[in-house]
N, C-alpha and C positions, 0 to 999 in steps of 0.2 A: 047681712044675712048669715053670716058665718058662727057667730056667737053674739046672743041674744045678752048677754049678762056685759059682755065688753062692752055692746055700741051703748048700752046705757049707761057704763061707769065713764067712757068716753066724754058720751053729753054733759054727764054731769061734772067731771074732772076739765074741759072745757070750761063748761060755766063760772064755774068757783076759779080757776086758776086766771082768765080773763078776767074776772071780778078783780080777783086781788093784783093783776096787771095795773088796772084801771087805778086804783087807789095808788098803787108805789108811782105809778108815771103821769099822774095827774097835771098835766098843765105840761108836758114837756112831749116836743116832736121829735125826740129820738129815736120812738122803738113804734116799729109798724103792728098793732094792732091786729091786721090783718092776717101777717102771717106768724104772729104770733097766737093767734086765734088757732088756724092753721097746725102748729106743730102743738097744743093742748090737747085740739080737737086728734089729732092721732097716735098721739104719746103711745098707746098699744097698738098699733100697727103692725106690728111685726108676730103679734099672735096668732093673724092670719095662716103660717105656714107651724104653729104649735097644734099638735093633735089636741082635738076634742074633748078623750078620752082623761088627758090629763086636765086640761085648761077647768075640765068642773069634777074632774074626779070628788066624792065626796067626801073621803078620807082626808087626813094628813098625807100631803109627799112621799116619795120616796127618794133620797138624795139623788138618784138619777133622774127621776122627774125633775126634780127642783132644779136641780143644773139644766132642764132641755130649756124650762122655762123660762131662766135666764138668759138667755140667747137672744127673748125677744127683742130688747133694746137694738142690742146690733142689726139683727136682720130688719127691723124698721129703719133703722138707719141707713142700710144697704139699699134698700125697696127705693125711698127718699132718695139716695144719689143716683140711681140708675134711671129714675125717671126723671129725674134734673130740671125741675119746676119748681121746687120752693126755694129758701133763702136756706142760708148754714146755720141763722140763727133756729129755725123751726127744725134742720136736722139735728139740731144739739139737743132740743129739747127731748126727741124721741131717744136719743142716745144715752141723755144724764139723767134722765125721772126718777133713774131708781141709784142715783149714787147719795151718801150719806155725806153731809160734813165733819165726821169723825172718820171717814176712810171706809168703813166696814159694807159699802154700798157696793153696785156691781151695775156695767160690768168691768171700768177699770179701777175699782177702790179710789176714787179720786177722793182730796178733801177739800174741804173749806174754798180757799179762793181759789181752789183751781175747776167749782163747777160754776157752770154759768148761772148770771140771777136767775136766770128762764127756769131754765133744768130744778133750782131750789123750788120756785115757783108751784113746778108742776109735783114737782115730788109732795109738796102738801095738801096738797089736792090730793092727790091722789092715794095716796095713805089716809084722808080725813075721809073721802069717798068708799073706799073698801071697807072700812072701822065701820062707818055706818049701814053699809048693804049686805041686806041679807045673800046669805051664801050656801051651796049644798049644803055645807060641812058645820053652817055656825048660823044663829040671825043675826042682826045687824045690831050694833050699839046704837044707842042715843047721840046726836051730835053732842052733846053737853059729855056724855060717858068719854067716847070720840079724844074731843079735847083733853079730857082727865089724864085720859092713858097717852095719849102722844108726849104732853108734859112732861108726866112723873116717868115712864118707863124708855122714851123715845126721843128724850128732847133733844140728846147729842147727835141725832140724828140730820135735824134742822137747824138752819142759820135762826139763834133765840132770838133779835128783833125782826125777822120774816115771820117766825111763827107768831110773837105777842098780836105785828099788825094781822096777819091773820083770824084770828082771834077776834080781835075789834070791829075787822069787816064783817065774822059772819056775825056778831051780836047787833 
């Protein structure tokens, strides 16, 4: 009830990110499903204590906005261990969605092996989810556009065979 635009990017960044679970861990009982569900389904959590004001501002940012916004990772992640019911794999997820595999991600510049599958997981999602949904400031691309641009202008962003399989899953 907090923000109308999140719990939908939520569901949907959920869906697609469990989708593409589904396909990498096919046939194998390592990764629980559930609470992997779990940390997709909250990856924005932590927007909860982000004002309003900015979360749909219509404009472009302002580097102090942009820096509050950023925080959200963390503070979901904080939320998550102070109520100490899910697993550390579902707190990762909330923590790393927005780190890059070139480093340039936040909020600890992590790269490559040092973010979890999870976290890569979510992070695609959730970049192909925003690319496509309409926003104050922008309409939504095309999933096909989506793709285009994640490729050509973003791709050192994602682990390149997470994204190709990505790809394959949503075709």
């Amino acid at each position: 009830s907090y923000d109308f635009y999140t719990y939908t990017h939520s569901v949907n960044v959920g869906l697609l990110a469990v989708s593409m679970a589904k396909v990498l861990f096919r046939g194998s009982d390592a990764h629980d499903m559930h609470e992997l569900g779990a940390g997709f389904f909250l990856h924005d959590l932590g927007k909860v204590q982000i004002d309003l004001a900015v979360l749909n501002k219509p404009g472009r940012l302002t580097p102090e906005e942009m820096e509050v916004v950023r925080r959200h990772p963390a503070i979901g992640f904080k939320i998550l261990q102070e109520a100490r019911q899910l697993s550390e794999e579902c707190k990762t997820i909330v923590l790393q969605h927005h780190e890059r595999d070139d480093g340039t991600g936040y909020p600890n510049q992590l790269r490559g092996g040092e973010i979890h599958l999870y976290g890569k997981i979510c992070a695609l999602a959730d970049v192909f989810d925003a690319l496509t949904s309409n926003r104050p400031y922008r309409r939504g691309m095309t999933p096909f556009g989506a793709l285009v641009l994640m490729k050509k202008e973003m791709i050192n962003h994602f682990q390149k065979d997470l994204y190709e399989k990505f790809v394959v899953m949503l075709t």
